[in-house]
C-alpha positions in Angstrom: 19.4 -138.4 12.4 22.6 -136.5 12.6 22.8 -133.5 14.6 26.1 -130.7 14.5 26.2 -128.7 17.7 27.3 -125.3 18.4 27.4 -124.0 21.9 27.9 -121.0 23.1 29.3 -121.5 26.4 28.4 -118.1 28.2 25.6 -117.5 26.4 24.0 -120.8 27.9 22.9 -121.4 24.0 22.7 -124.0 21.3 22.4 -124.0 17.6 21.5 -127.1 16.7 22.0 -128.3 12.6 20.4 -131.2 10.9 22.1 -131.4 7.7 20.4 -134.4 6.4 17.3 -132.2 6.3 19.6 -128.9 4.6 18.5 -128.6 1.0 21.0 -126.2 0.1 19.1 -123.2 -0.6 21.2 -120.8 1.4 18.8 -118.7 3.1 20.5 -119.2 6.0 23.5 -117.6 4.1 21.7 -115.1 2.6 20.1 -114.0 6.0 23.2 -113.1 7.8 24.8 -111.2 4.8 21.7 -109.5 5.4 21.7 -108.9 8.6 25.3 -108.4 9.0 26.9 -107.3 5.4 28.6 -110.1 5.9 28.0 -114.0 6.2 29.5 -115.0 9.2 28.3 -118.5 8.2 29.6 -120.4 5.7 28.2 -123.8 4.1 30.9 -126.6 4.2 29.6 -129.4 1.4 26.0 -128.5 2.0 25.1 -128.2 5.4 25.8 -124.6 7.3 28.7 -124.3 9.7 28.9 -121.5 12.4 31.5 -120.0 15.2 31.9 -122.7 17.8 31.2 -120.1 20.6 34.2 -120.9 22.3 34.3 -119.7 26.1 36.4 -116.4 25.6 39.4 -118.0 28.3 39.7 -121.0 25.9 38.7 -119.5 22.5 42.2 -119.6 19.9 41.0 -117.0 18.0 40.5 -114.6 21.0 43.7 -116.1 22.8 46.0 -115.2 19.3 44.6 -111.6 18.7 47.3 -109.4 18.9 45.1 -106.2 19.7 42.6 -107.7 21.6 40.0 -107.1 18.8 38.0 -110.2 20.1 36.7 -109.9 23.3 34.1 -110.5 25.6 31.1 -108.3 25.7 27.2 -108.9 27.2 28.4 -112.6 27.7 29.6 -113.2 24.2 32.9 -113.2 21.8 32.4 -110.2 19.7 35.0 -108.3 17.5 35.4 -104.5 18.0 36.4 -103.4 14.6 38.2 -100.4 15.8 40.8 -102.6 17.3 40.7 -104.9 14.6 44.1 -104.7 12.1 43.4 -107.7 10.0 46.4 -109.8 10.7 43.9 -112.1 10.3 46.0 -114.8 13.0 42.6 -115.4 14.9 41.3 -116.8 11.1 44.2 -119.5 11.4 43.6 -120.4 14.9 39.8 -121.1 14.6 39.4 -125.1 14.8 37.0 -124.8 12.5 37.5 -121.9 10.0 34.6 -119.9 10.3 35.7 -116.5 10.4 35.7 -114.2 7.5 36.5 -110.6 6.4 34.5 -107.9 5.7 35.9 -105.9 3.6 33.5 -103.0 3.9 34.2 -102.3 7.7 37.7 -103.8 7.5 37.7 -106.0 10.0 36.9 -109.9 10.9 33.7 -110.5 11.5 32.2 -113.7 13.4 29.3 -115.2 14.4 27.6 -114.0 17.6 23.9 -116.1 17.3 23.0 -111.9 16.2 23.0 -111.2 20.3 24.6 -108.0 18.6 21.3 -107.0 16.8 17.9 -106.2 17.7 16.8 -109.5 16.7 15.0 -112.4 18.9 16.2 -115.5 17.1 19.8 -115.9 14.5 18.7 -114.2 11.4 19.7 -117.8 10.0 17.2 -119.5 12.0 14.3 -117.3 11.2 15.5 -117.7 7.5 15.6 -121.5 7.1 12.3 -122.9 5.8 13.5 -126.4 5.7 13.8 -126.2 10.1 17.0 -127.3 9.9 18.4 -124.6 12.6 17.3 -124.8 16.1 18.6 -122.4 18.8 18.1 -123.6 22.4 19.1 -122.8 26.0 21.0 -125.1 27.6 18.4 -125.7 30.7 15.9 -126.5 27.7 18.2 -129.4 27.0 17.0 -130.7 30.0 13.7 -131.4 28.7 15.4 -133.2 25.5 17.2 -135.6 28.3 14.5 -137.5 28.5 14.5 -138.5 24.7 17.5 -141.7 25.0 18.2 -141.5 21.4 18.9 -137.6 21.8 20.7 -138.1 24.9 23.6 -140.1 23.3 24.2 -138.0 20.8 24.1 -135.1 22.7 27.0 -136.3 25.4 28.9 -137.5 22.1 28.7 -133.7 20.8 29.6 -132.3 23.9 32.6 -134.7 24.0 33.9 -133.2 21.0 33.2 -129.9 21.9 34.8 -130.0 25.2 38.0 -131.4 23.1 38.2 -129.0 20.5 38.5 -125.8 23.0 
């Protein structure tokens, strides 16, 4: 089993994606243009790929933004589109891509796990019928430890993460 991570450092969180269970049907997608107006998620190939939730000291996009527009708020990168002037630098210095325009509000939007809405889980994750998004807290991983298979994977993830940021 293959398993993508995406922490969010400061929010102690974890999305967990399993693409090899992904059947493409963009729910997830769908979900957060919902929730949002915008996706903040995009699918690269076929499986679902989300902000990295870079700590907000290391994160490029946050680090290039001329403005400020990305900053920290209730533990967690968010983009005040006030302050936003679509230079769109912070789009070229995400690692991975991820985050878009919305065109509407005219500003960048990313992906904040929805801890800016009134929502208990990622409008993603209660969207995806096929269980392929997980969100967990990191002292739940703690419990998944004890799983050796999981375990080596996991320190491999976090390996890359820690390189990436």
């Amino acid at each position: 089993m293959v398993f993508n991570f995406i922490i969010g450092d400061l929010m102690k969180t974890l999305m967990v994606v399993d693409p090899q269970r992904c059947s493409e049907c963009n729910d997830c997608i769908n979900a957060c243009k919902k929730q949002h107006g915008v996706a903040r998620a995009k699918k690269s190939s076929s499986i679902p790929v989300f902000c990295m939730q870079c700590h907000p000291d290391k994160a490029p996009c946050a680090k290039i933004c001329p403005t400020g527009a990305i900053k920290k708020e209730n533990d967690t990168l968010i983009v005040d589109e006030e302050s936003c002037i679509l230079c769109r630098l912070c789009m070229i210095a995400c690692p991975i891509g991820i985050l878009v325009i919305d065109d509407e509000k005219k500003s960048i939007q990313k992906c904040t796990l929805c801890m800016d809405s009134d929502t208990i889980l990622p409008a993603c994750v209660e969207a995806c019928k096929d269980n392929v998004l997980k969100v967990f807290s990191v002292e739940d991983l703690e419990d998944l430890r004890s799983d050796s298979e999981f375990v080596h994977t996991l320190e491999e993830a976090l390996r890359i993460y820690k390189t990436k940021i």
